[in-house]
C-alpha positions in Angstrom: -200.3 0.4 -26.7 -196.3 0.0 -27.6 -193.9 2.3 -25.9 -192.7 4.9 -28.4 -191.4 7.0 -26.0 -187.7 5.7 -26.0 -187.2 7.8 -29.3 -184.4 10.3 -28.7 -186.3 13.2 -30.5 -189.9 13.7 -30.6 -191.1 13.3 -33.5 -191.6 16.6 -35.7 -195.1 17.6 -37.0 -196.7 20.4 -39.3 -200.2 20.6 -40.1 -201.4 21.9 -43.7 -204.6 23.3 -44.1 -206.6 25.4 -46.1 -210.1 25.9 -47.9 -212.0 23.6 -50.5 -209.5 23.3 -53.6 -206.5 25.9 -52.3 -204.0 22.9 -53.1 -203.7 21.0 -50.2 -202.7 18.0 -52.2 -200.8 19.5 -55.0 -198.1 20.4 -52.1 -198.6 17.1 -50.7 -197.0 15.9 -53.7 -194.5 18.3 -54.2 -193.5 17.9 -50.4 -193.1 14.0 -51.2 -191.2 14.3 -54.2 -189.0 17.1 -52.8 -188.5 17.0 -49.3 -185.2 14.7 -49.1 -184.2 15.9 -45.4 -186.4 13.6 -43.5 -188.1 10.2 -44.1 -191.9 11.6 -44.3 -194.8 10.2 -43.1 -197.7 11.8 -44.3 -201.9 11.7 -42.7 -204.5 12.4 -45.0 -207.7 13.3 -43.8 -211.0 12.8 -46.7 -214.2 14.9 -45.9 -216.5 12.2 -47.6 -217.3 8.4 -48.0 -215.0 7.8 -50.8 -210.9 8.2 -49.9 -209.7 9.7 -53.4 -207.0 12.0 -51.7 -204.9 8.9 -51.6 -205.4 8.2 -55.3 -204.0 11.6 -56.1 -200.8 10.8 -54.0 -200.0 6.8 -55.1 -201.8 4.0 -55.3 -203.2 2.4 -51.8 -203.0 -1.0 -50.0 -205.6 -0.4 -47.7 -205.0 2.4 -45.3 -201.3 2.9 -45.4 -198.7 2.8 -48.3 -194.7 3.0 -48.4 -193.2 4.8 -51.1 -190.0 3.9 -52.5 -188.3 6.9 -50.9 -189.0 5.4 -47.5 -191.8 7.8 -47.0 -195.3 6.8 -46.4 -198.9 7.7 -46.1 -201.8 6.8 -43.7 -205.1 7.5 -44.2 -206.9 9.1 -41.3 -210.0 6.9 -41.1 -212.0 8.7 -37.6 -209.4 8.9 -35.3 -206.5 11.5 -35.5 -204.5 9.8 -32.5 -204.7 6.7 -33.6 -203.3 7.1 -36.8 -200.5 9.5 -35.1 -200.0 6.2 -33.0 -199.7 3.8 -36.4 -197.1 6.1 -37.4 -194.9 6.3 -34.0 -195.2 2.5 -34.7 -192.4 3.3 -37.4 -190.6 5.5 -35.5 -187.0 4.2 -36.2 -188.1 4.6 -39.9 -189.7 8.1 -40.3 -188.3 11.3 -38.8 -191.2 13.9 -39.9 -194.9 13.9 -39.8 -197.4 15.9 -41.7 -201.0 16.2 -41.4 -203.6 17.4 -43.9 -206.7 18.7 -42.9 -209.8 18.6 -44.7 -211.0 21.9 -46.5 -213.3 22.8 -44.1 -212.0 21.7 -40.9 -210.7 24.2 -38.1 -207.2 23.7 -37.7 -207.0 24.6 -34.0 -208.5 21.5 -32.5 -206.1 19.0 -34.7 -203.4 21.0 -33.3 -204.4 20.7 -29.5 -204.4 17.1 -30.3 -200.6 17.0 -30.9 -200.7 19.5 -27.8 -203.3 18.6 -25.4 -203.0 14.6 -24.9 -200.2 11.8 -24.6 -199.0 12.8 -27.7 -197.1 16.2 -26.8 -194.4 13.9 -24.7 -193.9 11.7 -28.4 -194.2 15.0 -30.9 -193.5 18.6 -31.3 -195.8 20.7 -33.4 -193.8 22.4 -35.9 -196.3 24.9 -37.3 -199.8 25.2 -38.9 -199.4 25.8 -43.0 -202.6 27.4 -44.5 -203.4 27.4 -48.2 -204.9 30.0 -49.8 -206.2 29.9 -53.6 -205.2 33.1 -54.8 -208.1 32.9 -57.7 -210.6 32.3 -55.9 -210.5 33.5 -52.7 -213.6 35.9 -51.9 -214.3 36.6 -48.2 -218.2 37.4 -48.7 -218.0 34.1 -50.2 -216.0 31.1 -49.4 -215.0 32.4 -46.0 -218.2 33.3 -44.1 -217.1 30.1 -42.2 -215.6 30.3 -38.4 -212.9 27.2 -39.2 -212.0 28.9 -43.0 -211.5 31.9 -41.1 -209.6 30.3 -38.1 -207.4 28.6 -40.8 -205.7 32.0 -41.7 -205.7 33.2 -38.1 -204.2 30.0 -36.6 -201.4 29.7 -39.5 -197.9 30.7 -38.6 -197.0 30.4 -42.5 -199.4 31.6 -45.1 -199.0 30.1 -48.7 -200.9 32.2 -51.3 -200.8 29.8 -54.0 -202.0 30.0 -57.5 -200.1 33.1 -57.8 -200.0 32.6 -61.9 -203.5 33.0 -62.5 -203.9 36.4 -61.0 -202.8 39.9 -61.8 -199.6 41.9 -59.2 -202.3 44.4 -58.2 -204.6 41.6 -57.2 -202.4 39.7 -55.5 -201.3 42.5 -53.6 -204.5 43.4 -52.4 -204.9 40.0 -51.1 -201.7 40.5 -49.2 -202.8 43.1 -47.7 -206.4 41.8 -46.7 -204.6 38.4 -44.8 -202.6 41.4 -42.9 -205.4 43.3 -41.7 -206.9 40.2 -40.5 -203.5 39.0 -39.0 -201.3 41.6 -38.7 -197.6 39.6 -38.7 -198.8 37.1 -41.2 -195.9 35.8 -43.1 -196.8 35.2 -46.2 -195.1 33.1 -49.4 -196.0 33.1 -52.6 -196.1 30.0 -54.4 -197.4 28.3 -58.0 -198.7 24.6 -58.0 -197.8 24.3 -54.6 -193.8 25.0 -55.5 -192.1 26.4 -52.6 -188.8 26.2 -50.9 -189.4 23.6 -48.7 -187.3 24.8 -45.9 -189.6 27.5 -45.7 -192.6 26.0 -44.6 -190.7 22.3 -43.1 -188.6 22.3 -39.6 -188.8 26.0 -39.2 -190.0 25.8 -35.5 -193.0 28.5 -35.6 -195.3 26.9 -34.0 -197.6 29.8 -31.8 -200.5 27.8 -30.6 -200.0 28.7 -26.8 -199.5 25.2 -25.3 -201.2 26.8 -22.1 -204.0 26.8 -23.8 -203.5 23.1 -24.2 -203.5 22.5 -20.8 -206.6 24.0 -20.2 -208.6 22.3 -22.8 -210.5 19.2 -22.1 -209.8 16.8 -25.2 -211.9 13.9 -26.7 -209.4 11.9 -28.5 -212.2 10.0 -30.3 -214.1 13.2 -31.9 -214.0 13.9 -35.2 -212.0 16.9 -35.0 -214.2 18.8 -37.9 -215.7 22.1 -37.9 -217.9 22.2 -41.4 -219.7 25.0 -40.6 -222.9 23.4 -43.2 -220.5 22.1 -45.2 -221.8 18.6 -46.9 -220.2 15.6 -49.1 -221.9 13.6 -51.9 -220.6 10.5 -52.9 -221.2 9.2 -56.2 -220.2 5.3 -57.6 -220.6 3.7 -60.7 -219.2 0.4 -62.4 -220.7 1.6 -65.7 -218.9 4.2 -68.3 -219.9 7.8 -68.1 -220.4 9.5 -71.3 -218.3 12.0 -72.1 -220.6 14.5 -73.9 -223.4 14.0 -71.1 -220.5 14.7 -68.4 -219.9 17.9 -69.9 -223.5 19.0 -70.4 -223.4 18.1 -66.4 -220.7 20.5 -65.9 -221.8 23.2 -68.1 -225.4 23.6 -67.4 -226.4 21.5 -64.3 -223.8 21.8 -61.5 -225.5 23.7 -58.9 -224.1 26.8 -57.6 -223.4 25.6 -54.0 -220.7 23.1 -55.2 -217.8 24.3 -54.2 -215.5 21.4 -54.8 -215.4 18.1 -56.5 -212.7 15.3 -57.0 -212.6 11.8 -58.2 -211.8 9.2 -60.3 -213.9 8.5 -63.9 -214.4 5.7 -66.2 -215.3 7.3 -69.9 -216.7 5.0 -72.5 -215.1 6.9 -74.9 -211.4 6.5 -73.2 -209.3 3.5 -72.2 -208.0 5.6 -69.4 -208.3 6.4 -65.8 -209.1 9.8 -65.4 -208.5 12.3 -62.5 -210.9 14.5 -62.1 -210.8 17.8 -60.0 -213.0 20.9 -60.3 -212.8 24.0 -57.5 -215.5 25.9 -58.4 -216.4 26.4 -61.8 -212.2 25.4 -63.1 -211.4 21.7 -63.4 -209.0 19.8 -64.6 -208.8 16.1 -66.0 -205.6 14.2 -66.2 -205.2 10.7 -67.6 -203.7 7.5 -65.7 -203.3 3.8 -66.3 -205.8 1.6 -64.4 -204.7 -0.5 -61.9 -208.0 -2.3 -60.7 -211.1 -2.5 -62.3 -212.4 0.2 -64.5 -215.1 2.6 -62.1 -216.5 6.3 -61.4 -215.8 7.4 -57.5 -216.6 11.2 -56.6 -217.2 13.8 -53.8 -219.1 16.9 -54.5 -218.4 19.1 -51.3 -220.7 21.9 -50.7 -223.3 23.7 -48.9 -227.2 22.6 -48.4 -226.4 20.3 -51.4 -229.7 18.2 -53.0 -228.1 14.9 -52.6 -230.6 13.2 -54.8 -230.6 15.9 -57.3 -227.0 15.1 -57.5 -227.1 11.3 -57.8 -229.4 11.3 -60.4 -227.6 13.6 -62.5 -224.9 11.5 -62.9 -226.9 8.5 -62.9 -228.3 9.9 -66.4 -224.3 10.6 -67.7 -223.8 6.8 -67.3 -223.8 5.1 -70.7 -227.0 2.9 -71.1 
């Protein structure tokens, strides 16, 4: 392993979290199009076979890409460290690192990572970021999960995005549920991921008690996931989808239990690339340029999902 430790700074690090379809990746984007303080590197984390968060942020040369802003983004394929590692690689290049987790992952162990190990002598954790979908947020619900839950506790910023699709009242009463569960949370309100960066960037609010670091015995190989029965799907198809079928699919036969969905779709009836999201029963479909051959990738992330049910579904939207 290189020495990185000849640095003069360690290297700065916040971690963004948040349930299934909060908008995780929205701020991604808005943080990489924004944030001019620092050259950015930026870990992404896929629950799921198929790597489509990458898709969403620029296109991908196999599991790292440089952006023309000097930033750049890794994918995190099953090992947190040694991605961190990749990026200390290009330490005289990037100055700040952020790390996405996936929608159901608990926050806390990616953060004793940075903490716990070799690492804490090469970064500083700058604080845990947590996402919450102001819509669709419903504790009975989406949070009867130990890592959703941990993901509000564990947060030293809380961004209650969405804000546009809910009424004062209601957002106000969400306010006020995040306090009672923690009582100093600072919260920011935010639409499409839009905040002022130096909010939530370099703020130095990090509270994860690095004792409690010290006293926890690491496996830097785990999977640092917490899915609490929490499933993927994955769905691939060189042939077109038809459009009317698709919708039928969405309408009428998309179980209950899927909570979130993402991907990219080939229509028969469209030249286009098309990106798909849906988080819960809203999605949204937004047209690109291809780049590579034409094909359908998607993740359905839920709970107790019927895998085949799900496969063959789509299987009969496919255009004969």
């Amino acid at each position: 392993m290189p020495d990185l430790s000849t640095t003069d700074t360690k290297l700065p690090v916040t971690i963004i979290t948040g349930f299934l379809g909060s908008g995780k990746t929205t701020l991604l984007n808005y943080i990489l199009q924004n944030f001019e303080a620092y050259k950015v590197a930026v870990l992404v984390n896929e629950f799921g076979d198929i790597n489509i968060d990458s898709q969403f942020l620029i296109a991908v040369e196999e599991d790292v890409i440089e952006l023309t802003n000097g930033c750049i983004c890794c994918v995190i394929n099953d090992n947190l460290v040694d991605a961190v590692y990749r990026v200390l690689e290009r330490r005289d290049r990037i100055e700040y690192l952020i790390v996405e987790t996936t929608g159901v992952a608990d926050p806390l162990p990616i953060a004793l990572t940075f903490l716990g190990t070799a690492l804490r002598d090469l970064t500083q954790l700058d604080a845990i970021v947590t996402v919450v979908d102001a819509e669709t947020f419903t504790p009975a619900e989406h949070y009867n999960s130990g890592a959703a839950m941990n993901q509000i506790l564990y947060g030293d910023m809380i961004l209650l995005n969405k804000t546009d699709l809910v009424t004062e009242s209601r957002l106000k009463e969400l306010e006020n549920y995040l306090h009672s569960l923690k009582e100093r949370a600072r919260i920011l309100r935010s639409q499409h991921g839009k905040v002022p960066l130096s909010l939530i960037l370099d703020i130095n609010l990090s509270t994860i008690d690095a004792a409690l670091a010290s006293r926890t015995q690491l496996n830097p190989n785990a999977q640092h996931l917490n899915n609490d029965g929490f499933m993927s799907v994955s769905f691939q198809s060189n042939r077109p989808i038809a459009l009317k079928k698709f919708q039928q699919f969405l309408d009428y036969q998309l179980p209950d239990n899927v909570f979130r969905a993402k991907g990219v779709l080939y229509f028969a009836e469209s030249p286009k690339r098309h990106l798909f999201q849906l988080s819960g029963k809203r999605f949204t479909i937004d047209d690109s340029e291809w780049t590579a051959d034409p094909k359908n990738q998607m993740v359905l992330i839920g709970r107790k999902l019927d895998a085949l049910f799900l496969i063959q579904t789509l299987n009969n939207c496919l255009t004969q």
